[in-house]
Residue frames as a rotation matrix with the C-alpha (Angstrom) as fourth column:
UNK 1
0.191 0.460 0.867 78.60
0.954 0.120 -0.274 76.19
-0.230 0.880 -0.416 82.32
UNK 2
-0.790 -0.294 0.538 79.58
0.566 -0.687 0.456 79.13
0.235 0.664 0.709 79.92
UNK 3
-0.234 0.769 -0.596 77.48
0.458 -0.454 -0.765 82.38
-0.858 -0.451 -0.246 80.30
UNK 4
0.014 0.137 0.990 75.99
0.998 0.055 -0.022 82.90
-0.058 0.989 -0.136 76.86
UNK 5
0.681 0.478 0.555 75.71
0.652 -0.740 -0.162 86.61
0.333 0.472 -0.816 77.37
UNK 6
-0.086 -0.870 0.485 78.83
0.667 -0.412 -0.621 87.28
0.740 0.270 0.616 78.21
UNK 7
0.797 0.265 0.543 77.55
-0.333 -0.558 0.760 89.37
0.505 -0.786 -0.357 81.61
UNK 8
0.926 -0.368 -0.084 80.16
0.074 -0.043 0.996 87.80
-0.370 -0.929 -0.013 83.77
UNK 9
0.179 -0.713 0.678 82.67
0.838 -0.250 -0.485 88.52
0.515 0.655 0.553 81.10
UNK 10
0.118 0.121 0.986 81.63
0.433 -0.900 0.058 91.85
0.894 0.419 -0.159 81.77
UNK 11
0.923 0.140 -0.357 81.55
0.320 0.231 0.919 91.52
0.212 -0.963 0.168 85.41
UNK 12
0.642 -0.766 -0.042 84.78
0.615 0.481 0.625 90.42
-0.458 -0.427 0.780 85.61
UNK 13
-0.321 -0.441 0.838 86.26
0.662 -0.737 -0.134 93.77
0.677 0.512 0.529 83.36
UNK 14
0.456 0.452 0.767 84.42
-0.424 -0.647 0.634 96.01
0.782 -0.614 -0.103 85.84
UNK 15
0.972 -0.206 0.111 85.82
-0.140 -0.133 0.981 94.43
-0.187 -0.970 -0.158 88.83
UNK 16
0.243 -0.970 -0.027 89.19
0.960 0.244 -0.134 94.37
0.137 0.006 0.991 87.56
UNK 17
-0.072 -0.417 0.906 89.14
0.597 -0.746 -0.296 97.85
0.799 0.519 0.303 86.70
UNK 18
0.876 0.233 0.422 87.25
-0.288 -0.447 0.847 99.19
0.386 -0.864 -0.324 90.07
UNK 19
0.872 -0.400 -0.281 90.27
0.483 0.619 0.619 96.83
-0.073 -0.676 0.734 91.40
UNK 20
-0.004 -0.996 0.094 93.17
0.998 0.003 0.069 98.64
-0.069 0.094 0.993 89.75
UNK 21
0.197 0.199 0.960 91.74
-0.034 -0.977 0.210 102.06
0.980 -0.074 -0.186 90.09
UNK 22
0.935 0.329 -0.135 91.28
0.062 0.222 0.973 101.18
0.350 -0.918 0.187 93.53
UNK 23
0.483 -0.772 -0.412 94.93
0.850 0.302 0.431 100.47
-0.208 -0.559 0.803 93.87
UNK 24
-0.113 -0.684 0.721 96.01
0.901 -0.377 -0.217 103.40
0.420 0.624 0.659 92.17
UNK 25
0.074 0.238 0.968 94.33
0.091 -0.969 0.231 105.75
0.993 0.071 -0.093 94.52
UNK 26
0.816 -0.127 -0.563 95.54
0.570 0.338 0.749 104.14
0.095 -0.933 0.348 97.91
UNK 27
-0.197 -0.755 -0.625 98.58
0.969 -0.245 -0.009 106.14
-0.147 -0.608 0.780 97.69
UNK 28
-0.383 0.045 0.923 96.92
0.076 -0.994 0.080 109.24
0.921 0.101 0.377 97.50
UNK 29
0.687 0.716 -0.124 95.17
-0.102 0.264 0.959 108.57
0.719 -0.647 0.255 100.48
UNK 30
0.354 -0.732 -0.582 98.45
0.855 0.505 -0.115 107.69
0.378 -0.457 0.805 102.30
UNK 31
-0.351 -0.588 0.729 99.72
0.430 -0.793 -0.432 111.09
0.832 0.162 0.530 100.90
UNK 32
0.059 0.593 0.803 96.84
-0.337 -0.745 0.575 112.71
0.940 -0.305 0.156 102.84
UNK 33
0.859 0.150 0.489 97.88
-0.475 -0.122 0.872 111.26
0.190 -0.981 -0.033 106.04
UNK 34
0.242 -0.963 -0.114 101.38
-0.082 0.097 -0.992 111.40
0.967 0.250 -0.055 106.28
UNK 35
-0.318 -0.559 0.766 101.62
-0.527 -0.567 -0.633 112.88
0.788 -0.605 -0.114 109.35
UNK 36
0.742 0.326 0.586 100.07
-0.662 0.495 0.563 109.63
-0.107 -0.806 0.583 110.83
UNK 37
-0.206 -0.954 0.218 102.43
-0.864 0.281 0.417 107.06
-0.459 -0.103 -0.883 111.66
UNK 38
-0.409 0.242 -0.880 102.58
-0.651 0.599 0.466 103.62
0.640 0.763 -0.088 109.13
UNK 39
-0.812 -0.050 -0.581 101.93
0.307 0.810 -0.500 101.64
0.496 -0.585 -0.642 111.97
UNK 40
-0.541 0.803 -0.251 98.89
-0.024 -0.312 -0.950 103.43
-0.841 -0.508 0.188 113.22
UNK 41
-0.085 0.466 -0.880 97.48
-0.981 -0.194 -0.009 103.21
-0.175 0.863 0.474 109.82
UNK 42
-0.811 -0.382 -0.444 97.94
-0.449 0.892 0.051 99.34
0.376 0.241 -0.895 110.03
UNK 43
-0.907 0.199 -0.372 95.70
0.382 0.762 -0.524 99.20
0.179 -0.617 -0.766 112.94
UNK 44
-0.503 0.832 -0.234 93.26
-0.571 -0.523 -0.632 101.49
-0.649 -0.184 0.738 111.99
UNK 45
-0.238 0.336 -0.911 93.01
-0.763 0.515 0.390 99.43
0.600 0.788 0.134 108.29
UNK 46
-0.918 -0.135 -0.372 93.10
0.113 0.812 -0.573 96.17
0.379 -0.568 -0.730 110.78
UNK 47
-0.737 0.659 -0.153 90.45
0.180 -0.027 -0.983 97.32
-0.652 -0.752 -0.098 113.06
UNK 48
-0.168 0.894 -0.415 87.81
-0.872 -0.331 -0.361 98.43
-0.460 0.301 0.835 110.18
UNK 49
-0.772 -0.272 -0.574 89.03
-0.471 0.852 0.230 94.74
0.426 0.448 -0.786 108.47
UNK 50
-0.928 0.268 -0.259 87.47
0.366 0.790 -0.493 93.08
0.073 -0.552 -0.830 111.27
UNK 51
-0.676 0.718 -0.167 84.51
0.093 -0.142 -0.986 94.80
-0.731 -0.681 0.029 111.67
UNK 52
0.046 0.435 -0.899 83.61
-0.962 -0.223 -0.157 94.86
-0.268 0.873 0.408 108.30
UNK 53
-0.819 -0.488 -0.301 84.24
-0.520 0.854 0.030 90.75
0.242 0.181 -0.953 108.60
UNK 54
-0.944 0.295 -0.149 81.98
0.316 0.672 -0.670 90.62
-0.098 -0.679 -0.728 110.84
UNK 55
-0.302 0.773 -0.558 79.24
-0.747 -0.555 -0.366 92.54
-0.593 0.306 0.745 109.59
UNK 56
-0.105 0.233 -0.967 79.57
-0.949 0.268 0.168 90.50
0.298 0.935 0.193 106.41
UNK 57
-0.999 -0.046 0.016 79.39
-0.043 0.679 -0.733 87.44
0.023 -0.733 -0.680 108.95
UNK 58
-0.507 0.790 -0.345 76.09
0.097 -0.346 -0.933 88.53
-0.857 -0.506 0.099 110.12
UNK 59
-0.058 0.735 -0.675 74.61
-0.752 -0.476 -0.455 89.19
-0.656 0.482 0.581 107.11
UNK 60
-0.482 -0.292 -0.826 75.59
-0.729 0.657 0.193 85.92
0.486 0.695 -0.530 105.63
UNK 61
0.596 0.790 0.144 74.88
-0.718 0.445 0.535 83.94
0.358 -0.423 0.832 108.13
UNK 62
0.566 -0.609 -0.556 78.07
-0.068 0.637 -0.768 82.35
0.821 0.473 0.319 108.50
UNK 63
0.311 -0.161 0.937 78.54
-0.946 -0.150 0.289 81.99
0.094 -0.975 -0.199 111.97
UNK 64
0.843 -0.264 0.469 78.83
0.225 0.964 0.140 77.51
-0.490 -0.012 0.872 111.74
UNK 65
0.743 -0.666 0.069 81.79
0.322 0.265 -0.909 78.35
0.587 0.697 0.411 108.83
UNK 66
0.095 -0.901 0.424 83.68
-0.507 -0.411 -0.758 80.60
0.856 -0.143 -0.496 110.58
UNK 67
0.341 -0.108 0.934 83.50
-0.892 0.275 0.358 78.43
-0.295 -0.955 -0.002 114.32
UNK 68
0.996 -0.082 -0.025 84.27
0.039 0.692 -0.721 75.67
0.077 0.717 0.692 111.68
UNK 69
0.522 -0.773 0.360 87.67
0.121 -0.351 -0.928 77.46
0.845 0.528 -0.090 110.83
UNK 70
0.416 -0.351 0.839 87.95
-0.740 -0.667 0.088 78.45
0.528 -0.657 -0.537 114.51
UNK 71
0.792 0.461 0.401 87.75
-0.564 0.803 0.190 74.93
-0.235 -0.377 0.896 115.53
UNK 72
0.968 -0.198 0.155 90.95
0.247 0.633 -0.734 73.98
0.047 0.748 0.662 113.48
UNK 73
0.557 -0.656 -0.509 94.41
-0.026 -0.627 0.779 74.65
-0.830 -0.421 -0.366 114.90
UNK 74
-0.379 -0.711 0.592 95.87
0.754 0.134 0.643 74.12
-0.537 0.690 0.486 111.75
UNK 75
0.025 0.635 0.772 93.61
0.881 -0.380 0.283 76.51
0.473 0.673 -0.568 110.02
UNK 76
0.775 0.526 -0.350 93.74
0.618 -0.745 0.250 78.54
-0.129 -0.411 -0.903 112.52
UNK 77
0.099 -0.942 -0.319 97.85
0.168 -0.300 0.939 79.14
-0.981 -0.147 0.128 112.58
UNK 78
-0.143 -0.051 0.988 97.48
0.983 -0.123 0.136 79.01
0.114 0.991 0.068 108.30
UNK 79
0.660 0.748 0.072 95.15
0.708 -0.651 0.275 82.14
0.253 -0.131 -0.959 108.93
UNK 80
0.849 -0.240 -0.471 97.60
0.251 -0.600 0.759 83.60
-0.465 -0.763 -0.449 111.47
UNK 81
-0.269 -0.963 -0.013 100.74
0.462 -0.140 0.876 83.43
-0.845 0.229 0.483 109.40
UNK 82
-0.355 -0.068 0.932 99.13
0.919 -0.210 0.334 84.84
0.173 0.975 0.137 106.35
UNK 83
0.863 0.504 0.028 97.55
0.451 -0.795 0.405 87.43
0.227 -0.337 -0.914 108.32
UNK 84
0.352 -0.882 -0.313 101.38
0.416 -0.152 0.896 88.38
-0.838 -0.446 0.314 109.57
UNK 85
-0.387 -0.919 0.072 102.87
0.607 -0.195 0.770 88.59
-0.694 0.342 0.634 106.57
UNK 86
0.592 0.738 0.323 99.70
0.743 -0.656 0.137 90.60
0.313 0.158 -0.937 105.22
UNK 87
0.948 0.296 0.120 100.01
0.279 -0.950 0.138 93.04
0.155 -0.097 -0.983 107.30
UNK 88
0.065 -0.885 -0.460 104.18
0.135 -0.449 0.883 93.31
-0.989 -0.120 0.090 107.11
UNK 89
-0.311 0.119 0.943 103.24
0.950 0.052 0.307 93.72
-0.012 0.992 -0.129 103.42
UNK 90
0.715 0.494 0.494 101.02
0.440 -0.868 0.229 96.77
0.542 0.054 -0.838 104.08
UNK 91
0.752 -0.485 -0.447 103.20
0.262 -0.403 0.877 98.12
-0.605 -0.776 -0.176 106.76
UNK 92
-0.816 -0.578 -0.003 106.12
0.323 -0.460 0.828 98.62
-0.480 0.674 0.561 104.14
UNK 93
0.064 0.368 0.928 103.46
0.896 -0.431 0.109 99.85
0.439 0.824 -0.357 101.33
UNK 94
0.762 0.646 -0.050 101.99
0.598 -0.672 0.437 102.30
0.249 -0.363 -0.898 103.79
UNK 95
0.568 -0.618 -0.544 105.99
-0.029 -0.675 0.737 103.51
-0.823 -0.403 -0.401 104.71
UNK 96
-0.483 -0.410 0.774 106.95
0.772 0.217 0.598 103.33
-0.413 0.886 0.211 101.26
UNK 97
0.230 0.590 0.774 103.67
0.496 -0.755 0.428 105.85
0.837 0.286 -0.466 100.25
UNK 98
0.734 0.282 -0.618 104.10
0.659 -0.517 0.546 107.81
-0.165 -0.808 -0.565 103.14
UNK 99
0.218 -0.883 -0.415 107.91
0.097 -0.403 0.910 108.61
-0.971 -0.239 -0.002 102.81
UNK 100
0.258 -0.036 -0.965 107.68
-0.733 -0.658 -0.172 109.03
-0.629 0.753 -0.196 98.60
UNK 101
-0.763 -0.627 -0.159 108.67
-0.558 0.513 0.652 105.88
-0.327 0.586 -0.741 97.55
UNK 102
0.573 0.743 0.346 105.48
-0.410 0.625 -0.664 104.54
-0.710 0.239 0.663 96.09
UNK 103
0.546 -0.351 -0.761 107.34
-0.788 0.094 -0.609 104.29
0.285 0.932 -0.226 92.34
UNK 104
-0.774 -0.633 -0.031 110.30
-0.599 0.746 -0.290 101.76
0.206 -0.206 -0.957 94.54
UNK 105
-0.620 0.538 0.571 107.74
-0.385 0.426 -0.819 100.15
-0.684 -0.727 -0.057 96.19
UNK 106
0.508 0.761 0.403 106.09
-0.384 0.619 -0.685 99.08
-0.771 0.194 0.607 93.60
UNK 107
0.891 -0.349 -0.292 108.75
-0.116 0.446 -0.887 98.43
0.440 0.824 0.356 91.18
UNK 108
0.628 -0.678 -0.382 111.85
0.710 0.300 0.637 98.32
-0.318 -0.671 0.670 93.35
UNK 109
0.277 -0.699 -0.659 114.79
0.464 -0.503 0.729 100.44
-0.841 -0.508 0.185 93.71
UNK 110
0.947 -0.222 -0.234 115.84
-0.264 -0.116 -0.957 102.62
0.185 0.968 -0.169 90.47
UNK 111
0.496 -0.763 0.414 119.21
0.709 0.631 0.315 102.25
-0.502 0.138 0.854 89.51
């Protein structure tokens, strides 16, 4: 059902915008730690991923879904390949911002 007052309209403008602000200030953040390697930045983002999964776990309560999911080799290998190519996704961003090429990297190569 429709939200007569238009609130999750509004919602949904606010989290776009937090969402693309958000992206726009990840490669400053990169900037400021060049001098770590892209790959050690993978597995620090990785490692707070997971613990911040699992927090939200815990506070949900969602311990049956996720042993659900665990329970499923087919679900489980979905998971795993999208998690891969995740994080070879970030792994170029993060050496793409690191080494100046945010501008390729997000639009591709100039000409």
């Amino acid at each position: 059902m429709a939200d007569p007052s238009g609130a999750g309209l509004r919602a949904g403008y606010l989290f776009g915008l937090v969402a693309y602000a958000w992206w726009g200030l990840v490669p400053l953040y990169f900037a400021q730690v060049k001098h770590v390697p892209p790959a050690e930045i993978l597995a620090n983002r990785i490692v707070w991923s997971i613990g911040l999964m699992a927090g939200l776990t815990v506070l949900t309560r969602s311990w049956p879904d996720l042993f659900r999911v665990l329970g499923s080799r087919r679900l489980v290998l979905t998971l795993l390949l999208s998690a891969v190519l995740l994080s070879g996704n970030w792994l170029l961003y993060i050496y793409a911002t690191v080494t100046g090429q945010v501008t390729e990297a997000s639009l591709g190569p100039a000409r």
